[in-house]
Backbone of each chain as ProteinMPNN parsed JSONL, in Angstrom:
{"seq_chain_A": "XXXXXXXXXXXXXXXXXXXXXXXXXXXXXXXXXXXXXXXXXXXXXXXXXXXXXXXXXXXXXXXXXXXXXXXXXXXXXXXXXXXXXXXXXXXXXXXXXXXXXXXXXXX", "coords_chain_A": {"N_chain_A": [[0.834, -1.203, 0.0], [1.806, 1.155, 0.776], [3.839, 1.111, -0.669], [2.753, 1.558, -3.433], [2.088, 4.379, -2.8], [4.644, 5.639, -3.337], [5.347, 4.68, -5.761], [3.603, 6.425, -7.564], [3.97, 8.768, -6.7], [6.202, 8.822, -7.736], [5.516, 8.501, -10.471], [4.124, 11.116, -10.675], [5.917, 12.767, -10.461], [7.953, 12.48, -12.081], [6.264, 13.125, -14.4], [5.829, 15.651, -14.783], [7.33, 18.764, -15.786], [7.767, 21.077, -13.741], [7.397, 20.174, -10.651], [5.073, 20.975, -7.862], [4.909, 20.23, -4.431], [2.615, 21.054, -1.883], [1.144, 23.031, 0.648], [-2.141, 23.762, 0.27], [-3.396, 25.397, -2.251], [-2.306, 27.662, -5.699], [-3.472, 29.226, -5.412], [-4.577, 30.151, -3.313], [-2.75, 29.16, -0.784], [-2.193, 27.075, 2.251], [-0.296, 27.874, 3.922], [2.88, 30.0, 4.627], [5.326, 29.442, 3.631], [4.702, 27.794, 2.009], [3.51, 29.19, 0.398], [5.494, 31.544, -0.374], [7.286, 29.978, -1.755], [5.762, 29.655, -4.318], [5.412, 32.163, -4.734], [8.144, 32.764, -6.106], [8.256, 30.942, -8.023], [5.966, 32.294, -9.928], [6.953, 34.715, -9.932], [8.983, 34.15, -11.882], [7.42, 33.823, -13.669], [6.576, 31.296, -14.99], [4.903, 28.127, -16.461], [3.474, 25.791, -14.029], [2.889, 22.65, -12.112], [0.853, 21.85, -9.407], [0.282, 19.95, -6.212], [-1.876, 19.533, -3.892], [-0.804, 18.574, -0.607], [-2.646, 18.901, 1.784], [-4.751, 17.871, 0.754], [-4.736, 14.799, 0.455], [-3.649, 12.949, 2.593], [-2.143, 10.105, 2.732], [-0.079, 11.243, 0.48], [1.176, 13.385, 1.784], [2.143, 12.621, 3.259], [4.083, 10.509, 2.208], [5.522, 12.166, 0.157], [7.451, 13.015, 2.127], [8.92, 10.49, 2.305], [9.898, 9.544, 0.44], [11.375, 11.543, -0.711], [13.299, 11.473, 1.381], [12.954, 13.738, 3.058], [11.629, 16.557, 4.703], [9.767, 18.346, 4.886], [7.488, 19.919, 3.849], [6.843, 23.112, 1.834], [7.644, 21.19, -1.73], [10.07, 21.361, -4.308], [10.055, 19.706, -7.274], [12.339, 19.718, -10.361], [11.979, 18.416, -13.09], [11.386, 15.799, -12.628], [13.788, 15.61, -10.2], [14.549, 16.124, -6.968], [15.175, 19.076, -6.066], [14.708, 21.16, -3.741], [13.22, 22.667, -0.427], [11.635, 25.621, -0.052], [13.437, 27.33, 1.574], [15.522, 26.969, -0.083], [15.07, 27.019, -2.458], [14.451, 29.48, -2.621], [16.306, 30.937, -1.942], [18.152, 29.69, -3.811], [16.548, 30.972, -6.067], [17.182, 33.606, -5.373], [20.025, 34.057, -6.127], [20.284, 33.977, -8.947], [19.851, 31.345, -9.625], [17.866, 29.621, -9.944], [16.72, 30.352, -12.023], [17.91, 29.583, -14.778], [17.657, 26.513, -14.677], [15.274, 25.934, -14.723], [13.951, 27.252, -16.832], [15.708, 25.501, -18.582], [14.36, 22.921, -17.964], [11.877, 23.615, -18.965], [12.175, 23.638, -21.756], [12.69, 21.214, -22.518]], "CA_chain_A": [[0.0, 0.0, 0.0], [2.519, 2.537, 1.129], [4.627, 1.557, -1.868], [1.482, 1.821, -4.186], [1.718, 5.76, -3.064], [5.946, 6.083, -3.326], [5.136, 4.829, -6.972], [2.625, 7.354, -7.694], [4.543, 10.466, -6.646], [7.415, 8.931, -8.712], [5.227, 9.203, -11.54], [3.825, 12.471, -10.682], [7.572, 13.84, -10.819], [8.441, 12.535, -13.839], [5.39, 13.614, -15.403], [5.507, 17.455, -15.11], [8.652, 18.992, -15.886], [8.192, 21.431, -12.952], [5.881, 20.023, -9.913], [5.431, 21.43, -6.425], [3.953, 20.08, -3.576], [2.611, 22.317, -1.641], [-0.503, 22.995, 1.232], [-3.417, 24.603, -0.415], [-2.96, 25.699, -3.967], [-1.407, 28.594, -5.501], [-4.863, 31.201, -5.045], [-4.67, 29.677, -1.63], [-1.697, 28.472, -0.185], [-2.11, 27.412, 3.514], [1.262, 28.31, 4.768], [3.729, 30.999, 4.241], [6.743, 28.528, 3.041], [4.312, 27.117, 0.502], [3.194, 30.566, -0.678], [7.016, 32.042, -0.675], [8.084, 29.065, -3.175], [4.629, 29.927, -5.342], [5.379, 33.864, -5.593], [9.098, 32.442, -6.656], [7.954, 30.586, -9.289], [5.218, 33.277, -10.406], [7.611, 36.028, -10.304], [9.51, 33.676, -13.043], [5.833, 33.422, -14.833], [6.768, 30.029, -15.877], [4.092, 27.341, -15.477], [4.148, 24.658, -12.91], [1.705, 22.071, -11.675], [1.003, 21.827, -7.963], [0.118, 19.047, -5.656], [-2.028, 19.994, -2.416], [-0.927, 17.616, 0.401], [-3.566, 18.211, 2.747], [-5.92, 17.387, 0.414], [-4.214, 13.98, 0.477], [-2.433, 12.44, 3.822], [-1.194, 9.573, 2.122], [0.433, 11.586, -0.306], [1.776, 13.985, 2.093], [3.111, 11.39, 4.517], [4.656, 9.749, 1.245], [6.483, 12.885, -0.349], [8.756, 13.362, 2.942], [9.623, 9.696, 2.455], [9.969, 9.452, -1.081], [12.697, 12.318, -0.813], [13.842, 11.683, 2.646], [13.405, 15.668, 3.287], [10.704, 16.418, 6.431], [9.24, 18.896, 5.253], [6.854, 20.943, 2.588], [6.688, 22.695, 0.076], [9.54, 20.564, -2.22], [10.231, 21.169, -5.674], [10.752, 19.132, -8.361], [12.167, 19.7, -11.73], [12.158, 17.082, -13.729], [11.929, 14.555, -11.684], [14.909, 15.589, -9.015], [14.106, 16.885, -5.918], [15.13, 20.304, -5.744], [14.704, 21.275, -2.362], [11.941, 23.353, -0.247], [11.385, 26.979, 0.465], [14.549, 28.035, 1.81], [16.459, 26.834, -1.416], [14.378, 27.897, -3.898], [14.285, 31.259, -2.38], [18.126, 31.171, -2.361], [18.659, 29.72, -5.991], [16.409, 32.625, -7.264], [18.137, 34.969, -5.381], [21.553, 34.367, -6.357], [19.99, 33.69, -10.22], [20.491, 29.72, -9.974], [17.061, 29.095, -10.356], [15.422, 30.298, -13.807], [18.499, 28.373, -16.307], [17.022, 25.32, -14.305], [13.758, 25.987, -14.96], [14.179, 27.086, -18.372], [16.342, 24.119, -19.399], [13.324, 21.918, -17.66], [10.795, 23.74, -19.588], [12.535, 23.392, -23.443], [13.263, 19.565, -22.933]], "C_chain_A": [[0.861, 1.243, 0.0], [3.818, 2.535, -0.245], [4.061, 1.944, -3.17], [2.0, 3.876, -4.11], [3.567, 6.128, -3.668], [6.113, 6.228, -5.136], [4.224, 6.031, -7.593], [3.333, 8.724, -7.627], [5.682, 9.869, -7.902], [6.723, 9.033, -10.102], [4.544, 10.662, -12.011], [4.842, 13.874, -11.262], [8.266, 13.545, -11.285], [7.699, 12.822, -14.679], [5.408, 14.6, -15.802], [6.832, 17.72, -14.936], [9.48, 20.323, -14.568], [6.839, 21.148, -11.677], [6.411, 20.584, -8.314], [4.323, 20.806, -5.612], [3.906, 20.632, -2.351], [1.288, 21.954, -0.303], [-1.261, 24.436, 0.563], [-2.924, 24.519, -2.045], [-2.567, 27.075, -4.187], [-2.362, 29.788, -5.335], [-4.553, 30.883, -3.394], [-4.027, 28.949, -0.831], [-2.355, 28.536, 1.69], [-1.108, 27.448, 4.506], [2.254, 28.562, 3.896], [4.766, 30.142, 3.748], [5.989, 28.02, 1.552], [4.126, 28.789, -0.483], [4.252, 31.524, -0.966], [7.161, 31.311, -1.842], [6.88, 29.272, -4.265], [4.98, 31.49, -5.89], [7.227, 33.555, -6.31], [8.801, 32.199, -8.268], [6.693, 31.638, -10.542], [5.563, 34.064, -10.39], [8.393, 35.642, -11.516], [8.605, 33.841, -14.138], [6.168, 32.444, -15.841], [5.834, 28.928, -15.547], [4.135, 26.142, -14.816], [2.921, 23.93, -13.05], [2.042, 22.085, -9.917], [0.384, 20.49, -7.369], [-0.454, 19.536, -4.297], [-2.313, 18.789, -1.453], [-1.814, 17.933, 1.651], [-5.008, 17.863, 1.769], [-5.878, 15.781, -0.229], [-2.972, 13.603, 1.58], [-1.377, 11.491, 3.335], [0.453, 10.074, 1.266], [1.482, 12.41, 0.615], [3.036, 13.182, 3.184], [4.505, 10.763, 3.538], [5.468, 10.714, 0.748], [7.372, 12.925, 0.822], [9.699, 11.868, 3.067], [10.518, 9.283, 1.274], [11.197, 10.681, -1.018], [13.385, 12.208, 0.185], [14.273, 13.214, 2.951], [11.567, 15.713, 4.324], [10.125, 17.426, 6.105], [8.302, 19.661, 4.191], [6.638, 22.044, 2.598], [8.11, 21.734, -0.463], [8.437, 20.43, -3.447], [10.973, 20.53, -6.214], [10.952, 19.512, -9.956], [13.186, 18.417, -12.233], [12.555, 15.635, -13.541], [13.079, 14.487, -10.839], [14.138, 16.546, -8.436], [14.87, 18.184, -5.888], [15.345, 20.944, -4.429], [13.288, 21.736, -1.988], [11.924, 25.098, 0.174], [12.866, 27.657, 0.497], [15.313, 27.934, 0.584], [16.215, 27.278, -2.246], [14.468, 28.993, -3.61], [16.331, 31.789, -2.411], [18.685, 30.62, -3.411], [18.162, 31.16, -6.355], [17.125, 33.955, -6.724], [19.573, 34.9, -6.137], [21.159, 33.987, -8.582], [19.941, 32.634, -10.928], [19.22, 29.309, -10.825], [16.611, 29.116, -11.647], [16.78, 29.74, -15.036], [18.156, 27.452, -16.075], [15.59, 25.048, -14.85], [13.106, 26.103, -16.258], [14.536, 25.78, -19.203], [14.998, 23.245, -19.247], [12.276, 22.394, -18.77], [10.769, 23.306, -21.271], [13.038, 22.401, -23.411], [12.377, 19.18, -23.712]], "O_chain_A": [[0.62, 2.22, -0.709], [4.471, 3.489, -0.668], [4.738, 2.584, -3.975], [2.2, 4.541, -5.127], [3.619, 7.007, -4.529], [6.622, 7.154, -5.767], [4.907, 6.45, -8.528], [3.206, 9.615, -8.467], [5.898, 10.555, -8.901], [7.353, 9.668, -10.948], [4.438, 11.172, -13.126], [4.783, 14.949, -11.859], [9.382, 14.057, -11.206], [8.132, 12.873, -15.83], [5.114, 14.842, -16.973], [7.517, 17.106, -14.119], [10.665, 20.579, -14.354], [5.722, 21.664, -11.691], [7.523, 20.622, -7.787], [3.133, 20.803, -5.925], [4.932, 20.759, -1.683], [0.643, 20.906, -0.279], [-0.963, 25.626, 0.464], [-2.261, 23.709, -2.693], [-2.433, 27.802, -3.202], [-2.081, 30.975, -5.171], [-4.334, 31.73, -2.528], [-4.598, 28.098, -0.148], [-2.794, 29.528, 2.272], [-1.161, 27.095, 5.684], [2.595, 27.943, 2.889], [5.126, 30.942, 2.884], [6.48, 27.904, 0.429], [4.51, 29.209, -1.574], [3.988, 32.376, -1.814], [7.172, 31.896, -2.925], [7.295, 28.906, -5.364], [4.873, 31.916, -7.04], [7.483, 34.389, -7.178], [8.994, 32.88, -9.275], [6.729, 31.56, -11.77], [4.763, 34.882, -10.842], [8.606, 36.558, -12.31], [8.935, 33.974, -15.316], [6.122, 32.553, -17.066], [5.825, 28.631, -14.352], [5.041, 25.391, -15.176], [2.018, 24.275, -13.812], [3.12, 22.269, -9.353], [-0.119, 19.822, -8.272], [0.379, 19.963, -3.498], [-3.364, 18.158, -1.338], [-1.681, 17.154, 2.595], [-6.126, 17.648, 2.237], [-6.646, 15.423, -1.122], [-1.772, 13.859, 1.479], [-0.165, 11.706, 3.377], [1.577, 9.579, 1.35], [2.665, 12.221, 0.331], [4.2, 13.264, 3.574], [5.639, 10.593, 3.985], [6.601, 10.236, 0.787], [8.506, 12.834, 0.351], [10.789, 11.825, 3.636], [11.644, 8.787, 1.304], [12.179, 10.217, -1.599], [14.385, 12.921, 0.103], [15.385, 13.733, 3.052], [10.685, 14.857, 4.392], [9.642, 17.884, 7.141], [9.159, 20.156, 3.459], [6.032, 22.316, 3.635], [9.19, 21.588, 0.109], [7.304, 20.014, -3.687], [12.19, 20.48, -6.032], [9.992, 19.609, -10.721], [14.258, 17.856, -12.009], [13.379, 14.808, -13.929], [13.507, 13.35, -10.639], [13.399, 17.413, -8.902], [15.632, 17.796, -5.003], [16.521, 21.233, -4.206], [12.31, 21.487, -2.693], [12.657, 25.313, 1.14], [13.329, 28.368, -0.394], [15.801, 28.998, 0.202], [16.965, 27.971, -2.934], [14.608, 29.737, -4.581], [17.094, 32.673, -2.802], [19.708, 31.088, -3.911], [18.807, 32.134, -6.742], [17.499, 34.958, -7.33], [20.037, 35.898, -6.689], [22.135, 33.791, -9.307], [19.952, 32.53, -12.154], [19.263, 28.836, -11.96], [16.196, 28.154, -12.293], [16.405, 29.536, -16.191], [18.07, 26.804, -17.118], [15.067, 24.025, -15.291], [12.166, 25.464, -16.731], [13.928, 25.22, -20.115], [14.492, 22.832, -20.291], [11.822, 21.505, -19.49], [9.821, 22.841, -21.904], [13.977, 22.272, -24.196], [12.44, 18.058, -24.214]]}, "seq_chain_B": "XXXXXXXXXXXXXXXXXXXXXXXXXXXXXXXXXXXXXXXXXXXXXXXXXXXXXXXXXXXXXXXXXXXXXXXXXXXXXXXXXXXXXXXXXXXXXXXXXXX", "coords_chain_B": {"N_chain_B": [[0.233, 17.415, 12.927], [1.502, 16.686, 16.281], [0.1, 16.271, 19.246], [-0.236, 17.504, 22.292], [2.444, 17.559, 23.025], [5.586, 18.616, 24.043], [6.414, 22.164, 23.306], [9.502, 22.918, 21.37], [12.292, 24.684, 22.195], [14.406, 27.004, 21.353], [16.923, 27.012, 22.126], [16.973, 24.583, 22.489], [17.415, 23.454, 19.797], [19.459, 24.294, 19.005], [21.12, 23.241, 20.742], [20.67, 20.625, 19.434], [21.854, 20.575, 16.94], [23.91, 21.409, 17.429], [25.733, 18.865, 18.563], [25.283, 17.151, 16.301], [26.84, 18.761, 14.647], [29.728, 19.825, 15.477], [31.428, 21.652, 15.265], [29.956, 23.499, 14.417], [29.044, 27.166, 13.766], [25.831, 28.624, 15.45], [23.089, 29.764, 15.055], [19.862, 30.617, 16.604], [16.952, 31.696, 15.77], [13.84, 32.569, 17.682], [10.702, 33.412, 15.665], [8.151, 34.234, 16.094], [8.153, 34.584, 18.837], [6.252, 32.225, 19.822], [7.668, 29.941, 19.962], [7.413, 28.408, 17.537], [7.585, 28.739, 15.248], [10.985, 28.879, 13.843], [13.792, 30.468, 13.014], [16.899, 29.303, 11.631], [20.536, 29.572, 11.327], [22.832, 28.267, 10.146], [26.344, 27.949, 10.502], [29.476, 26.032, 9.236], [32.196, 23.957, 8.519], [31.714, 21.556, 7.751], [29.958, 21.854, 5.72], [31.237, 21.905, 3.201], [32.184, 21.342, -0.218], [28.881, 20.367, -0.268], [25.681, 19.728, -1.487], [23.059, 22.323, -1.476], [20.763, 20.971, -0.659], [21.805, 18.349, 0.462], [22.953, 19.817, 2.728], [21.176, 20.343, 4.358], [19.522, 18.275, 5.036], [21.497, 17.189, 6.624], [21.173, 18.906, 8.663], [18.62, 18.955, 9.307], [18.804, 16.066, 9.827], [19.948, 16.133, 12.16], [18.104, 16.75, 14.13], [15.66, 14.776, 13.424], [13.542, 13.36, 15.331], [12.048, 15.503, 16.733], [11.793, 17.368, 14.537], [9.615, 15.767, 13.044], [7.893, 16.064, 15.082], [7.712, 18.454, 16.877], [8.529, 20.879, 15.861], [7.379, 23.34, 14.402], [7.863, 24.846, 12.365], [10.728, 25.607, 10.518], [13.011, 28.186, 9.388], [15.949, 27.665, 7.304], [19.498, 28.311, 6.831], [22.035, 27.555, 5.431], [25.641, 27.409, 5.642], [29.209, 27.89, 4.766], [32.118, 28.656, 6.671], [34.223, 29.88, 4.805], [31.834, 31.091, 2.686], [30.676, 32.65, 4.631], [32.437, 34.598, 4.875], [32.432, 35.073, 2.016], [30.39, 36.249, 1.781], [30.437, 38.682, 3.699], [32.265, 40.109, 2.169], [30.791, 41.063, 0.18], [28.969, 42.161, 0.747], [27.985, 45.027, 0.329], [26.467, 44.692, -1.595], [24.677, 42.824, -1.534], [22.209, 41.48, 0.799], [22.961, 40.985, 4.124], [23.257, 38.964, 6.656], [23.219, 37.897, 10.551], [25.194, 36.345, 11.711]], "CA_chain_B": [[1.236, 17.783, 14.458], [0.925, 15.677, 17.462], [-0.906, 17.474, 20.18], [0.353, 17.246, 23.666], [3.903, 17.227, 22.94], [6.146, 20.333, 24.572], [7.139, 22.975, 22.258], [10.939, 22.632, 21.478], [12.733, 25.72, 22.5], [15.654, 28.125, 20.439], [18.297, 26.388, 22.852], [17.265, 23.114, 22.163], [17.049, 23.2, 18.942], [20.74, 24.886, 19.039], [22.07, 22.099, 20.829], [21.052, 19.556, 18.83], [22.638, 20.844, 15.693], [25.633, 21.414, 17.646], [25.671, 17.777, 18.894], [25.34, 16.492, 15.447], [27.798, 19.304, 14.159], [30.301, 19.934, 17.396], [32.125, 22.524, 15.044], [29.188, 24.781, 13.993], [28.461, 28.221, 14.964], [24.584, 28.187, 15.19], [22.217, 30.919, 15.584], [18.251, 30.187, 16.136], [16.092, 33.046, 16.677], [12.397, 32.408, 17.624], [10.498, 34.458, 14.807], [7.113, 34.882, 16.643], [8.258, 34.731, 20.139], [5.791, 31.6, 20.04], [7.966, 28.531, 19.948], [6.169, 27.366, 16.39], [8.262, 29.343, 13.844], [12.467, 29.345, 13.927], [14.819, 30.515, 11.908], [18.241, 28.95, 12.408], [22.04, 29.819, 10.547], [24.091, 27.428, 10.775], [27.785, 27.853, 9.562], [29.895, 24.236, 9.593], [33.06, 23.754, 7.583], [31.701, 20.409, 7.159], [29.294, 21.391, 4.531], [31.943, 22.276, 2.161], [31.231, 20.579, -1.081], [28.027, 20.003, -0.081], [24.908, 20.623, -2.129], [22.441, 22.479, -0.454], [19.959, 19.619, -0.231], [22.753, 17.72, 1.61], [23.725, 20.583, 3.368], [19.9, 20.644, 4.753], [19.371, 16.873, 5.33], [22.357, 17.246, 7.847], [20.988, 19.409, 9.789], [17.183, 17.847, 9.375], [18.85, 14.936, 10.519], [20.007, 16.209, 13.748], [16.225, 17.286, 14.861], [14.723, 14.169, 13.901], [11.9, 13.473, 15.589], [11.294, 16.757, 16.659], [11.638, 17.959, 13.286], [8.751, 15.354, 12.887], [6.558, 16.206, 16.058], [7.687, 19.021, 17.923], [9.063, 21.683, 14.797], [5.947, 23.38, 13.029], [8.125, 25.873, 10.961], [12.114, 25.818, 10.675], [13.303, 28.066, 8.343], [17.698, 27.278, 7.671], [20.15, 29.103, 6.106], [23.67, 26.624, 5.844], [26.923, 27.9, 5.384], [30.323, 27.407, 5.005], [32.906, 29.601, 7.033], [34.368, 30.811, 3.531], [30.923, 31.731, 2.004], [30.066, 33.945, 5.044], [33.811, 35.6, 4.411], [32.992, 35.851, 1.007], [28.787, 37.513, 1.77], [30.41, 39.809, 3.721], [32.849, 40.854, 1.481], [30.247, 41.144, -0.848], [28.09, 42.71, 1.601], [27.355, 45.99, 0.338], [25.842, 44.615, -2.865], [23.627, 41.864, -1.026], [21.906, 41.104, 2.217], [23.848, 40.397, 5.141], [22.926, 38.219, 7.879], [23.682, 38.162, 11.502], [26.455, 35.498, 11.968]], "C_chain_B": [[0.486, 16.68, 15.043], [0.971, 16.567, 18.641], [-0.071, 16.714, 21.348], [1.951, 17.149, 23.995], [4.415, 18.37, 23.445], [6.884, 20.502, 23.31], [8.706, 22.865, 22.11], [11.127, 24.556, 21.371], [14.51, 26.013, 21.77], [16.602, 27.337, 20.805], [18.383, 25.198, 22.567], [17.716, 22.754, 20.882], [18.697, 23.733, 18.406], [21.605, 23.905, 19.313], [22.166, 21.044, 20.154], [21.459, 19.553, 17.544], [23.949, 20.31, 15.805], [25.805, 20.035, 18.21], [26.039, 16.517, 17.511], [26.843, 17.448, 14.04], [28.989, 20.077, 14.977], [30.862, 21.467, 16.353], [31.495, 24.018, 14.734], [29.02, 25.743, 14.641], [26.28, 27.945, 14.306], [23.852, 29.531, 15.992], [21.033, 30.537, 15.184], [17.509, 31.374, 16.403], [14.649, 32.393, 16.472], [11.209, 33.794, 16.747], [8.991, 35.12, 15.541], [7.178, 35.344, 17.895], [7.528, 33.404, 20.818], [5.95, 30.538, 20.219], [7.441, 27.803, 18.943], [7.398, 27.854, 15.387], [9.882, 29.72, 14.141], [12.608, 29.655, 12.824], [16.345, 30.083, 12.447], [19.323, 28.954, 11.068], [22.889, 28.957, 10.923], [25.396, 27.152, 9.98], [28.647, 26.689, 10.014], [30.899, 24.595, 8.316], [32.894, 22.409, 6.905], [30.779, 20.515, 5.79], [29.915, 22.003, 3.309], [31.8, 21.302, 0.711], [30.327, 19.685, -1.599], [26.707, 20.279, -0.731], [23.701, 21.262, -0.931], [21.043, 21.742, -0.074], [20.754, 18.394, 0.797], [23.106, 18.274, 3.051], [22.358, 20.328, 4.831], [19.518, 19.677, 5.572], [19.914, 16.834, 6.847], [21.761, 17.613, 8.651], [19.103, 19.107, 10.43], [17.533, 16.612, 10.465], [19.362, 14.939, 12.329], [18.503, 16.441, 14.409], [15.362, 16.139, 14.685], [13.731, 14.014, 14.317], [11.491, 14.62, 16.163], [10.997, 17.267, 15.632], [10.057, 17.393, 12.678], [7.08, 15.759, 13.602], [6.617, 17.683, 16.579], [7.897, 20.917, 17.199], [7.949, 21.892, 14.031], [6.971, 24.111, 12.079], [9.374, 26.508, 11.453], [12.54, 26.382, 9.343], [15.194, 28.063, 8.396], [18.349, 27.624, 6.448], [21.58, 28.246, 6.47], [24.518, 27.288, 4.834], [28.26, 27.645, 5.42], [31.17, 28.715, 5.894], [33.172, 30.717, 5.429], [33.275, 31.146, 2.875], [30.461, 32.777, 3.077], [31.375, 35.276, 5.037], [33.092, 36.227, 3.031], [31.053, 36.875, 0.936], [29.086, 38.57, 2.366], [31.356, 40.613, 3.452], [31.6, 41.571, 0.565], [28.742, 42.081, -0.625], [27.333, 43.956, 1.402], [26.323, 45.445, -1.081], [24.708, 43.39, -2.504], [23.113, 42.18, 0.497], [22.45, 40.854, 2.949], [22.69, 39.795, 5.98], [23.648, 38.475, 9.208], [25.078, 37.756, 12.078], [28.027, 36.53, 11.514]], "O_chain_B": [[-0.507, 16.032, 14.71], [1.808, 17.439, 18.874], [0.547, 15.65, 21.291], [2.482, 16.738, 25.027], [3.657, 19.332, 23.322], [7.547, 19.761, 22.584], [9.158, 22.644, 23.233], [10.446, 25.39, 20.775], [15.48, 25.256, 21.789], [17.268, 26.839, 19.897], [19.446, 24.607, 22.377], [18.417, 21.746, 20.79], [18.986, 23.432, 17.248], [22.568, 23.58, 18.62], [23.214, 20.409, 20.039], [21.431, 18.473, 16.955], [24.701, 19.554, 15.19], [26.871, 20.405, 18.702], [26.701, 15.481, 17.578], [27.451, 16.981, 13.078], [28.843, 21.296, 14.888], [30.572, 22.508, 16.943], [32.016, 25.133, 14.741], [28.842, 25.684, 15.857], [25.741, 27.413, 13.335], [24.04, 30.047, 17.094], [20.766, 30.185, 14.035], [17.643, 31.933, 17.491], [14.291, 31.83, 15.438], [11.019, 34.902, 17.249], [8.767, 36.331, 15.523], [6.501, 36.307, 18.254], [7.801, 33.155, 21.993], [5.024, 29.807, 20.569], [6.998, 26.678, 19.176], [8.061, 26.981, 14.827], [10.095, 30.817, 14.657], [11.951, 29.372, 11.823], [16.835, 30.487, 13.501], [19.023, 28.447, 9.987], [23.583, 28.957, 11.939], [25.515, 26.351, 9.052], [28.543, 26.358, 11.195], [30.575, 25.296, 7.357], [33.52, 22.03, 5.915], [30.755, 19.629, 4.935], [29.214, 22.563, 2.465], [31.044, 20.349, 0.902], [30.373, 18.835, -2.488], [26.459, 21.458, -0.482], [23.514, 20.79, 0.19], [20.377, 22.127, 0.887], [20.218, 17.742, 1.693], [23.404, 17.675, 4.085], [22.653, 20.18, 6.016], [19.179, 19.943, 6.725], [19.288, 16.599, 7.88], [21.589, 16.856, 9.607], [18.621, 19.087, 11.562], [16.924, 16.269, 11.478], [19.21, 14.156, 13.267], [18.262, 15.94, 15.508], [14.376, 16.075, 15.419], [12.78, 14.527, 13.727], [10.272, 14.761, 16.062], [9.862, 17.74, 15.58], [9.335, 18.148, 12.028], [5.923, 15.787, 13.184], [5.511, 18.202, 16.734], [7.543, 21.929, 17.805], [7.489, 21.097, 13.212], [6.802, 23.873, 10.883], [9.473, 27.413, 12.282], [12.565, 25.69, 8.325], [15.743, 28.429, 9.435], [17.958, 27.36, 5.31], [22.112, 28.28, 7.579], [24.285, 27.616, 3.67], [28.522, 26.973, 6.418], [30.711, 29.835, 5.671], [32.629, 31.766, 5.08], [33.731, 31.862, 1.985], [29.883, 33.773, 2.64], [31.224, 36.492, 5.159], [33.066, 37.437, 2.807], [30.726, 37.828, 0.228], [28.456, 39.58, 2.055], [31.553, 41.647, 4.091], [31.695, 42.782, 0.367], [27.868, 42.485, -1.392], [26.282, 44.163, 2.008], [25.36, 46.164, -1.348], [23.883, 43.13, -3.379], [23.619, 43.041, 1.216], [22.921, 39.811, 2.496], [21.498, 40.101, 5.948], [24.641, 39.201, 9.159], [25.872, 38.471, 12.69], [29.148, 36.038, 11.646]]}, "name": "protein", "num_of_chains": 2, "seq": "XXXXXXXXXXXXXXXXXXXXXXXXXXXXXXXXXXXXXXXXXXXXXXXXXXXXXXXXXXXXXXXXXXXXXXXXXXXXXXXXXXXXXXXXXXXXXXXXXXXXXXXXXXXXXXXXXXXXXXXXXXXXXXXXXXXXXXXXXXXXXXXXXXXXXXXXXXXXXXXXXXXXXXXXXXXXXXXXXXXXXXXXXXXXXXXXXXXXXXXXXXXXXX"}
C-alpha cells in the first residue's frame, strides 16, 4: 500500500517537468513557506503544476519519504528533488534558479 | 502535528545541531516569540562541497523526531565559514545576515 503511493509520486515527478507540492494551492496556499516558493515561481511566470498535500495524507506522509526531506513545500524539476522553500528562495536569489527551470521547460 | 507534545525551544534546537555538528556556529532566533516558527544559521566547515539539499538533510537529521513532532516551521540558512567571508565581502551589494 505505502509503496502503491511512493510509486505514484514517482510518476507524478516525472510527469511534469516542474511540480510542487505544496498545502493549499497557488490562489490559496495554507502556509507561508508554501506561498514564498509559489510567488518564486510566479515572479519567473513560468508554469508549474502543484500538488495539495492536505488534500491527500497519504500523499503527504509519502512525499517526505519518497525524498527523505521532512518537510513541505519541495520542488521538483524534472523529476529531481530540488529542495523546499529556503532553497528555492536562495537559488532565485543568487539567479540559480530560472536556467534550471528554463532548461526543464525546453526539454 | 501531534498534540500534547512540549514545544521545542531556540536552545534546544541549538544544541542539537551542535551535537550532530560539534564545530558549527549556530544561531536560532524564535520568529514569533511563540515557539512554532524558527529561523536557524548554521555555519559548519563540514558542509563544504556540499549541495544544499545535503547541506539541509544534515541538519534535518540532527532534529529528527522533533523535526517530525515538535518543529511546526524551521526556516535554515547553511553555510560554510568561507561563504560567510565571502557575503560579507560582498556585503554591500547583497543582504547580510547576523552570523
Amino acid at each position: 500500500m505505502t509503496d502503491d503511493i511512493l510509486a505514484q509520486i514517482d510518476e507524478q515527478v516525472k510527469k511534469h517537468p516542474i511540480l510542487i507540492y505544496m498545502k493549499g494551492t497557488p490562489s490559496f496556499p495554507m502556509c507561508g513557506f508554501s506561498a514564498a516558493t509559489i510567488q518564486v515561481f510566479d515572479s519567473l511566470g513560468v508554469p508549474y503544476e502543484t500538488v495539495d498535500v492536505l488534500e491527500n495524507p497519504a500523499i503527504r506522509e509519502g512525499i517526505k519519504r519518497y525524498s527523505n526531506w521532512p518537510t513541505i513545500p519541495q520542488v521538483y524539476i524534472n523529476g529531481e528533488f530540488i529542495g523546499g522553500c529556503d532553497i528555492i528562495r536562495e537559488m532565485h536569489a543568487k539567479g540559480e534558479l530560472e536556467p534550471l527551470v528554463r532548461a526543464a521547460l525546453n526539454r | 502535528m501531534a498534540t500534547g507534545v512540549e514545544p521545542i525551544t531556540a536552545e534546544e534546537i541549538r544544541a542539537r545541531i551542535l551535537e550532530a555538528l560539534p564545530d558549527a556556529q549556530v544561531e536560532v532566533r524564535d520568529f514569533t516569540g511563540g515557539g512554532d516558527h524558527y529561523e536557524a544559521v548554521v555555519v559548519s566547515a563540514s558542509f563544504a562541497g556540499k549541495s544544499r539539499v545535503a547541506r539541509h538533510r544534515l541538519v534535518y537529521g540532527a532534529l529528527q523526531d522533533a523535526m517530525a513532532q515538535r518543529i511546526h516551521a524551521l526556516a535554515l540558512k547553511t553555510l560554510t565559514p568561507e561563504e560567510v567571508r565571502a557575503e560579507a565581502e560582498t556585503a554591500g551589494l547583497g543582504k547580510t545576515h547576523t552570523l
